[in-house]
N, C-alpha and C positions, 0 to 999 in steps of 0.2 A: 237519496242524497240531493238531487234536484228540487226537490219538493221541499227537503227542510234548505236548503237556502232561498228558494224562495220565501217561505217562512219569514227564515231569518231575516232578508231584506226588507220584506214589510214592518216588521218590527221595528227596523230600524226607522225606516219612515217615517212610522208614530211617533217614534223619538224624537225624530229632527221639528214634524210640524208641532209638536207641544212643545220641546222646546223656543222653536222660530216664535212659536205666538206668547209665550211667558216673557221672552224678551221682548217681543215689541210690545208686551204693555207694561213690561219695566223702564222702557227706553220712553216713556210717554214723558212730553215736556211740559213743566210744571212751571209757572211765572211767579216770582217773591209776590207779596199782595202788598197790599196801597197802605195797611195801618203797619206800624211798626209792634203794637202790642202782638197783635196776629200773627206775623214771623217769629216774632221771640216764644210764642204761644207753643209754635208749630215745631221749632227749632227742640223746646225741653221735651215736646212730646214724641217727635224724633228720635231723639236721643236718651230716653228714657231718664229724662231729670237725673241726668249725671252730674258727680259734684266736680268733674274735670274740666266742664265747659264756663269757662267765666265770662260774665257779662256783666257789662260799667254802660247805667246808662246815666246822660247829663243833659243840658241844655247849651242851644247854640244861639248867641243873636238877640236882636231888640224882640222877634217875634217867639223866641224861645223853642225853636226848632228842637225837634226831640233827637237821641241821636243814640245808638247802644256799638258799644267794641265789644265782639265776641271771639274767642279762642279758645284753644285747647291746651291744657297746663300739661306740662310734661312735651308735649310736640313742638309747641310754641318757644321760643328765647325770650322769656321775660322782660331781661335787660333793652331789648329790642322793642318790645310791647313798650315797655314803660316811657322808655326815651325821645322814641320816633314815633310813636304813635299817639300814644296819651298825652305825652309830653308838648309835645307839639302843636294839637288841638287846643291841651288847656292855656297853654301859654299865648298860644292866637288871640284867644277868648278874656284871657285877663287884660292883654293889650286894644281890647276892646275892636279888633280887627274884624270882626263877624257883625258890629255894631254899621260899619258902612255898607255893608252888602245890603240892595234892597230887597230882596227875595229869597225866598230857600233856592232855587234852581239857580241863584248863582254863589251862595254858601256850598251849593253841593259841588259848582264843578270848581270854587275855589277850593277845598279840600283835597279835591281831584288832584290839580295840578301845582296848589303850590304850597297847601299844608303839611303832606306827609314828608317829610325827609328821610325816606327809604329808597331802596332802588326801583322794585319792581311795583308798579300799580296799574291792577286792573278792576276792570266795569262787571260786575255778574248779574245777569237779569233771569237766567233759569236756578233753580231748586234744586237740584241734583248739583249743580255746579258749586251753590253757596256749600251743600254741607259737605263736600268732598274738601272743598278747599279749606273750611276750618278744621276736615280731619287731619288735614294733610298738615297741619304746623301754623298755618298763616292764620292771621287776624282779618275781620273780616268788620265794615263800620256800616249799618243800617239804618236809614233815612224816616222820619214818620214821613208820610204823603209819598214816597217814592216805590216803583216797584224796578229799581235799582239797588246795588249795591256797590260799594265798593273795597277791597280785597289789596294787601298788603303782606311784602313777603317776608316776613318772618320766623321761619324753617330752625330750629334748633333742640332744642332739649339734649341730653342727655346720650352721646355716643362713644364709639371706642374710638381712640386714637388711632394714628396711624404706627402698625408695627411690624415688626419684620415676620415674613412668612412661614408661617409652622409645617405647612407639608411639602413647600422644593424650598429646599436651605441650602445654599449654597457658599461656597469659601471665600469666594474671589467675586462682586457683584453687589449692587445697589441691596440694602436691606428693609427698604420700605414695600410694604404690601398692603392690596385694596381692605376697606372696612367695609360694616355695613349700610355706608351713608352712599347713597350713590352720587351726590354730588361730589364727596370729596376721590371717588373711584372715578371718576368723570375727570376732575382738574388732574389727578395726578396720572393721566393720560395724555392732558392736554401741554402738562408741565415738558414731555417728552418732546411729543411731537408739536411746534410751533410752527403751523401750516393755517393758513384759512383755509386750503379744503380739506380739511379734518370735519367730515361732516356728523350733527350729534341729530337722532329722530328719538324722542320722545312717546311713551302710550302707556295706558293702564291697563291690568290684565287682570282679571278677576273679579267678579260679579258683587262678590264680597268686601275681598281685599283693597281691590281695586288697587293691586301693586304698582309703582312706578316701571318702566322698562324702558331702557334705553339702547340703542343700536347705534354703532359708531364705524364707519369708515373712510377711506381716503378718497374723495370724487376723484375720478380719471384714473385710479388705480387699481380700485377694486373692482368686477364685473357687472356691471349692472343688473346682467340677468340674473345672477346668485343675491343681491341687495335686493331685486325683486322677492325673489322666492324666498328669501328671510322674511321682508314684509309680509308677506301672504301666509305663513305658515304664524305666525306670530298673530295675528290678525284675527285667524280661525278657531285660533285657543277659545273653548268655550270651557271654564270653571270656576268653581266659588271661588276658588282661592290659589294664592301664589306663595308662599313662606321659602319657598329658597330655588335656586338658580334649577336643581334639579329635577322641581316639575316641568319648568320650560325645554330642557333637555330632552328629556323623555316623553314629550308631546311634537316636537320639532324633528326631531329624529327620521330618516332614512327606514331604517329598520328597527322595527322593536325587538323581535324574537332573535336575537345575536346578545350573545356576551360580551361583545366586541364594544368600546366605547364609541361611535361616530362623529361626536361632539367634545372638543376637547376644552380642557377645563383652567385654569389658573388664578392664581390669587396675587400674580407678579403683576407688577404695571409694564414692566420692562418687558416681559415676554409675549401680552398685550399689543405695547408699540411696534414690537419686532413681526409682529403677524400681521397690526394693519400695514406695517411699509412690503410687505409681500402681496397685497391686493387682501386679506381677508376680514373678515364683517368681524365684530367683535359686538356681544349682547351681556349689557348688566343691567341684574335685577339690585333693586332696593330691598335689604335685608339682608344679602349674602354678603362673602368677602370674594367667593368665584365668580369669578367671570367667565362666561362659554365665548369660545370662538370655532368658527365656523367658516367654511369647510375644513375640516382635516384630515388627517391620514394617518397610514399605518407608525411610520418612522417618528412622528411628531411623538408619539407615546415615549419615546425611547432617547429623547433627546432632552437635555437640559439646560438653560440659562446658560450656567458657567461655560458651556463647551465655548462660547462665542467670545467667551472674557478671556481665556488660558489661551497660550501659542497651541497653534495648530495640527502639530507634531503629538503636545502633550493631551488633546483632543480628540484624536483618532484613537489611540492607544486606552482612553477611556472608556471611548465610545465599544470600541472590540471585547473589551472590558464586561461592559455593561451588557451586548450580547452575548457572549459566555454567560451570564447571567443568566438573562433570560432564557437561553435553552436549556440550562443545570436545572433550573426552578420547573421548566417544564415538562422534560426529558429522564432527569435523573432519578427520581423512583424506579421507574418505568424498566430504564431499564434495569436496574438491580434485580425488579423482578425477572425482565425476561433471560437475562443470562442464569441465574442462577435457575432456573425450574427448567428452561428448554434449550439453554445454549452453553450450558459447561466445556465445551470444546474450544471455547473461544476464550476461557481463564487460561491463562500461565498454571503451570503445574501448582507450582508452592504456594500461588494464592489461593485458587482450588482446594488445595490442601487445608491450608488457613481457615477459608469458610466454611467448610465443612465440618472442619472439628470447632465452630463458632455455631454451628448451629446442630449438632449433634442432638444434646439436651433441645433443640426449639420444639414443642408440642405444633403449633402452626405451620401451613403452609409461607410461603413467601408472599405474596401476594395480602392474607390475614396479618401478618406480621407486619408489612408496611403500611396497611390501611389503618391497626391501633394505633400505629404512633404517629401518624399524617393526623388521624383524626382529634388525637390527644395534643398534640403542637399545636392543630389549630384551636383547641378550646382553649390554650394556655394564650397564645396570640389574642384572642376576643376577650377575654377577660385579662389580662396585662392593658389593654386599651381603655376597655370599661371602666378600668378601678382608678380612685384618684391617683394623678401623678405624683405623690410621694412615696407610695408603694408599689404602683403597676409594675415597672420597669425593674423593680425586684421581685415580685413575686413573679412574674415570668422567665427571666434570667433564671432565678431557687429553684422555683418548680420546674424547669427543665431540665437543669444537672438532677436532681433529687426525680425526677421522675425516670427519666433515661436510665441513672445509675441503678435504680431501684429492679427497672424492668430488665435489665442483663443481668446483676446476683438473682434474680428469682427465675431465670432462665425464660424467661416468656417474649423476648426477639436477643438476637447476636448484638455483640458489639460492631459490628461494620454496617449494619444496617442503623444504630444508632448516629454514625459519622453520615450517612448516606443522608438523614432524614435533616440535620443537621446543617450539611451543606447545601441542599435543597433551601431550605427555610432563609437561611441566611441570604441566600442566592436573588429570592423575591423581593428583597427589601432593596436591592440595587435596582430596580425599575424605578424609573421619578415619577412615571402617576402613576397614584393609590388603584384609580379605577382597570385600569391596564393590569396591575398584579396581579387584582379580584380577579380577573378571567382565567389569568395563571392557574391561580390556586384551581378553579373551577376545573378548568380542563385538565388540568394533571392528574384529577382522579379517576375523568373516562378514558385517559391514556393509559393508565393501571388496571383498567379493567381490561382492553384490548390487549395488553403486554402479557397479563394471568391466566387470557383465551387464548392466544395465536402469534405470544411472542412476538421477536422484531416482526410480521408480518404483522399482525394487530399496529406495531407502533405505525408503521410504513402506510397501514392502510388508514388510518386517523387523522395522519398527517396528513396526508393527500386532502383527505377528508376538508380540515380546518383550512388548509391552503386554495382549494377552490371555494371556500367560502368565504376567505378575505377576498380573492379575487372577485367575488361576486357583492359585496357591499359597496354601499356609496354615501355619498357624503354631501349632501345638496347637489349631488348628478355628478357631483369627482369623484375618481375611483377609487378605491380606500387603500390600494396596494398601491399607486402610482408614487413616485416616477418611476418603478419598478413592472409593475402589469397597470398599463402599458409603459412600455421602456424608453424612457428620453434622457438622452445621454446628458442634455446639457443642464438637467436639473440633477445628475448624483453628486456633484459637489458638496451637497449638503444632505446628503440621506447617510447611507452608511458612515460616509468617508466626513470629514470635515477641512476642507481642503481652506487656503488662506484668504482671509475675507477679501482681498482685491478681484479675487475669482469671480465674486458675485456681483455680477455684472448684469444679470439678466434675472429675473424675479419668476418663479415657479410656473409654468407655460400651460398646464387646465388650470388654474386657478386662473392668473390674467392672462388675456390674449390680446388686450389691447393696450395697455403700457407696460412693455414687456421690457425694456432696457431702465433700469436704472441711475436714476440723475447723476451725473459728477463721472465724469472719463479717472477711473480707477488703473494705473498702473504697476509693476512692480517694483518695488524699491532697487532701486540699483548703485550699492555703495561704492563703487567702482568710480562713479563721476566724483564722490565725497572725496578720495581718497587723491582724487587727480587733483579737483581742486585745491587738495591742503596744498600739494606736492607743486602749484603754482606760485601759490600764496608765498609758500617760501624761497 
C-alpha cells in the first residue's frame, strides 16, 4: 500500500508539471501587430471564418486612416452597435471632425475619449484580451499602424427575463428570481442591498469557457479569512470548462465523498441578500440562475424564505412541520420494516391483526416488498420530471394510483405498505432544497437495509452513524452541524425555532466574529405605551 501511494503521488506530479507547463505556454502574451489587415487576418483564422463575427471596415480623416468594428452577432446588442458605436464614428466623420485632427495618434485618442457615447471604454494591447472581449458580447475598433485597441461595452443578445423561481416557491415573498445573465443577478442583489460595502470581485474560470464568476460580499461583515479561502479555492479551479454553478460547487467543496450538500444553493435574490447581511460570501456564475453561497450548514437546508415573511408563531409550527417531514421521509420505511419482521411486540393487537391478514397472500419478505415499491415511486418520480410538463405531473400522479392499485389486487405488497410508501414520498417533497432531499432519498435505502439486518438496532446504529458524520463535515472550516455541534445558545433563535426578528440582534458567531452585533438597536414592541397614549389624547 505504501508503495502504490507513492505511485500514485508521482503520478500525480506528472500531472501538475504537464499541466503547470501547457498553461504557461497558453498564458504566453501575445501583442495586436502594427497592420490592421494582419489582425483581421489573424482574428478569421482564429475563429475559424465564422459567419458570426462581423466586421465594418471604413476610413477616417484627410489621411484616410483605416479603421474595422468587430463583434459577435448574437452576444453583441446590435441596437448598441449601431447607434453608439457606428453611429457615432460615421456621424463624427460626415461632420468632417476627424478632418481637423492632425495625425492618426490623436484621431485614435479622439475616438478614445470623446467619440464613443457608451459607458465603458477600454485600451487592449494583448491578444488573448482582444478575442476574449469580442467573445464576450463587446465591440472591439482596430487601428491600421497601431498595436492598440480599443474595446466598447456592449453586452446583450438574446436572454431570459427576470421570473419568478421554479424550485423555492413560495406564498407570501418577492417573486423575482436570478437568470442567466450574471449582470442582471448582480443588480438584482444590489437592488436589495444599497450599501457601498457591498463588495462585487470579478474572474474567469475555464481554460475554454472562460466563464464570468463573480463573488459578492459585505466588507466588515463577512470574514475575511473565509473571502480568503473563497478566493484561493476558486482561483485553483484548473478546467476546460464551466456551464453551470455546479461545477464550481463540487470543486470548492469541503468534502467530496459525503451526500451531504456543503455548498448551499438558491435562485432567490432575497435569500442571497439575507445570507450576505449574516456575514456570508455569495458566488455567481454566468449561465446559471443558482447561485452558491458559502459557508453553510446543516439547518439552512431545512429553512425557507417565507419563514422570515409569515408571523413567527406561524413559523415554528411550519418549521416542526417540515421536520416531521424529514424524518417520515427518512425514517418511515425503515421502520415498517423493522416492526413488522423483528418487533411485532410493539404493534397493538388489532393492528397486528390487520397486517397480517394484509399480508397473508404477500409472496415477499418485508424488507423486498418495500424495496419494489421505493424502487418503482422513484422511477415514476424521474420520469414524471423527465417528461414534458403537460403530461409529467399526470403520468406520475396515473401511474401511481394505477401502479399501487395494481400491485395489492395481484397480492404482490399489502395495502399498508402502499400508504407507508406513499407518505414517505410525499414527506420528501416538503424539504426546500432539491439537493438535501437527494440524500434523503439516498440514505433511506441504506437505513432499509440496516432495519432488514438488525432491526431498530441497525436503525440506531446508522443513525449514530450519519450523525457523527454531519458532526464531522465542514464548510469553508464552519462546522456543518453548528450552532448545534458546537452548541451556542445565542444563535438558536433561528435554527430550529424561528423566534421574532427583533431577536436578531446578533449575526451567526463562526461565521462572523468580527461584526457581530447588528446595525439599528432592535426593540420589542410594546402596545401598552400606544394604548396609554390614546388614553392621553383623550
Amino acid at each position: 500500500m505504501f508503495f502504490w501511494n507513492r505511485y500514485l503521488k508521482k503520478e500525480d506530479n506528472k500531472k501538475n508539471n504537464q499541466s503547470s507547463q501547457e498553461s504557461s505556454s497558453d498564458t504566453v502574451k501575445r501583442s495586436l501587430h502594427r497592420q490592421l489587415k494582419e489582425n483581421l487576418n489573424n482574428l478569421k483564422q482564429e475563429l475559424g471564418n465564422s459567419p458570426d463575427m462581423i466586421i465594418r471596415e471604413f476610413e477616417l480623416g484627410n489621411d484616410q486612416l483605416q479603421v474595422a468594428i468587430v463583434y459577435t452577432d448574437g452576444l453583441a446588442d446590435k441596437e448598441i452597435v449601431n447607434n453608439f458605436v457606428m453611429r457615432s464614428l460615421m456621424f463624427e466623420a460626415a461632420e468632417e471632425t476627424f478632418t481637423n485632427l492632425s495625425s492618426h495618434k490623436s484621431i485614435f485618442e479622439f475616438i478614445k475619449n470623446n467619440a464613443l457615447t457608451i459607458g465603458e471604454v477600454k485600451v487592449i494591447k494583448e491578444w488573448n484580451d482582444l478575442v476574449l472581449t469580442i467573445l464576450s458580447g463587446d465591440t472591439v475598433i482596430l487601428f491600421d499602424g497601431f498595436v492598440e485597441a480599443i474595446s466598447g461595452t456592449t453586452k446583450g443578445g438574446e436572454t431570459r427575463g427576470i421570473e419568478e423561481p421554479s424550485s423555492q416557491v413560495v406564498i407570501r415573498g418577492p417573486k423575482d428570481g436570478f437568470s442567466e445573465s450574471i449582470g442582471t443577478n448582480v443588480s438584482l442583489i444590489r437592488r436589495r442591498i444599497k450599501n457601498p460595502k457591498l463588495r462585487l470581485e470579478m474572474m474567469q474560470i475555464g481554460d475554454v469557457t472562460q466563464t464570468d464568476v463573480a463573488v459578492m460580499y459585505i466588507d466588515g461583515v463577512a470574514n475575511e479569512k473565509i473571502v480568503d479561502e473563497v478566493r484561493k479555492r476558486l482561483r485553483e479551479i484548473t478546467i476546460d470548462g464551466v456551464l453551470e454553478s455546479g461545477y464550481i460547487e463540487e470543486l470548492i467543496q469541503d468534502q467530496t465523498f459525503t451526500p451531504f450538500p456543503t455548498v448551499y444553493n438558491t435562485e432567490r435574490p432575497d435569500s442571497a441578500s439575507a445570507n450576505l447581511l449574516e456575514g456570508r460570501i455569495v458566488i455567481i456564475v454566468d449561465g446559471t440562475p443558482f447561485v452558491l453561497i458559502a459557508p453553510t450548514n446543516f439547518f439552512m437546508f431545512l429553512q425557507s424564505s417565507e419563514d422570515y415573511y409569515q408571523r413567527f408563531d406561524i413559523s415554528i409550527a411550519i418549521r416542526f412541520l417540515r421536520y416531521l417531514a424529514f424524518f417520515i421521509a427518512l425514517f418511515g420505511p425503515s421502520v415498517y420494516i423493522a416492526v413488522t419482521t423483528f418487533h411485532q411486540g410493539m404493534i397493538p393487537t388489532p393492528l397486528l391483526i390487520s397486517l397480517a391478514a394484509q399480508r397473508e397472500g404477500v409472496p415477499f419478505p418485508a424488507f423486498v416488498e418495500v424495496l419494489l415499491m421505493e424502487i418503482s415511486f422513484e422511477i415514476l418520480r424521474e420520469a414524471g420530471i423527465r417528461m414534458p410538463r403537460a403530461i409529467g405531473q399526470a403520468v406520475s400522479i396515473v401511474g401511481g394510483l394505477v401502479l399501487g392499485q395494481a400491485a395489492v389486487e395481484a397480492g404482490l405488497v399489502s395495502s399498508a405498505l402502499v400508504i407507508v410508501v406513499a407518505i414517505t414520498g410525499i414527506s420528501s417533497f416538503a424539504t426546500p432544497a432539491y439537493n438535501m432531499a437527494i440524500s434523503v432519498r439516498l440514505f433511506r435505502f441504506i437505513i432499509m437495509i440496516f432495519a432488514a439486518t438488525f432491526g431498530f438496532y441497525g436503525i440506531a446504529i446508522v443513525t449514530l452513524m450519519i450523525t457523527a458524520h454531519l458532526c464531522a463535515l465542514r464548510s469553508f472550516g464552519i462546522p456543518y452541524m453548528a450552532p448545534l455541534a458546537p452548541f451556542i445558545l445565542s444563535d438558536q433563535k433561528d435554527t430550529v425555532l424561528r423566534l421574532p426578528i427583533w431577536t436578531f440582534r446578533t449575526r451567526p458567531r463562526l461565521i462572523n466574529q468580527k461584526n457581530l452585533v447588528r446595525n439599528g438597536e432592535r426593540k420589542q414592541p410594546s402596545p401598552s405605551k400606544g394604548k396609554k397614549g390614546n388614553q392621553d389624547e383623550n
